[in-house]
PALUM-371284 format. One record per residue (C-alpha): x, y, z. Coordinates in steps of 0.1 Angstrom, whole numbers, padded with zeros to 4 digits, always signed. Layout:
BEGIN
XYZ;...
END
This chain:
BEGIN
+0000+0000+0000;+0028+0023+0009;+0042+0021-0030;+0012+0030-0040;+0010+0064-0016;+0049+0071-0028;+0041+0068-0067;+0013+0090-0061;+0037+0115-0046;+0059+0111-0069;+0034+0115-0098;+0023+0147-0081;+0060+0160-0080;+0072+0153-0109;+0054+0182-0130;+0070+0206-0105;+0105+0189-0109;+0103+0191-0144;+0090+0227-0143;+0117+0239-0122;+0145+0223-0148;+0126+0240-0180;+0128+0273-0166;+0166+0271-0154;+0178+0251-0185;+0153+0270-0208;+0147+0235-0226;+0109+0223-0231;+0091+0200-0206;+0101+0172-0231;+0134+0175-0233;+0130+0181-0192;+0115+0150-0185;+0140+0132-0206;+0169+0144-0188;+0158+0139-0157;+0146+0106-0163;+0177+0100-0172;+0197+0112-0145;+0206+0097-0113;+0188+0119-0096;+0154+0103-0113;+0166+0068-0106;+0170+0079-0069;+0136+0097-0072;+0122+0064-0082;+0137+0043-0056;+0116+0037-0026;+0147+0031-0006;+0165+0072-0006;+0132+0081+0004;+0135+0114-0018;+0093+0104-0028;+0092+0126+0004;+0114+0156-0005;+0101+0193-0025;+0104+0196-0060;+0126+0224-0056;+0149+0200-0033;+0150+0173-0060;+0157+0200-0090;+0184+0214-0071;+0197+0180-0070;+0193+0173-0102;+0208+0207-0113;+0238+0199-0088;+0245+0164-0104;+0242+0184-0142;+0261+0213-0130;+0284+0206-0098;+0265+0235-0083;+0231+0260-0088;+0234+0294-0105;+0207+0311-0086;+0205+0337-0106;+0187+0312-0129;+0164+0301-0110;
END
């Protein structure tokens, strides 16, 4: 039952991820998805174990950004 709660979440969270990465990369939502999908930040997204199901968007962008980037420009954000 839990997974079901946490892919909810995630489903929920995942517009806002993706959102957040558009508007600092200026790249469309498909090209967003795609890389963060990609990323290990989206595999540790999708793994129930790291528990990031329970984290912001804006927590999981940055760490996405951090992983693209090695660190956030926030005059981008």
């Amino acid at each position: 039952m839990a997974a079901i709660e946490h892919n909810l979440v995630r489903a929920t969270v995942i517009p806002a991820i993706v959102k957040i990465i558009c508007h600092y990369y200026g790249i469309d939502e498909d090209e967003a998805l795609k890389r963060f999908y990609e990323s290990a930040t989206g595999a540790n997204f999708a793994d129930e174990e790291t528990g990031l199901y329970g984290q912001s968007a804006l927590h999981i962008a940055g760490l996405f950004i951090v992983e693209q980037d090695g660190d956030i420009d926030l005059a981008r954000l």
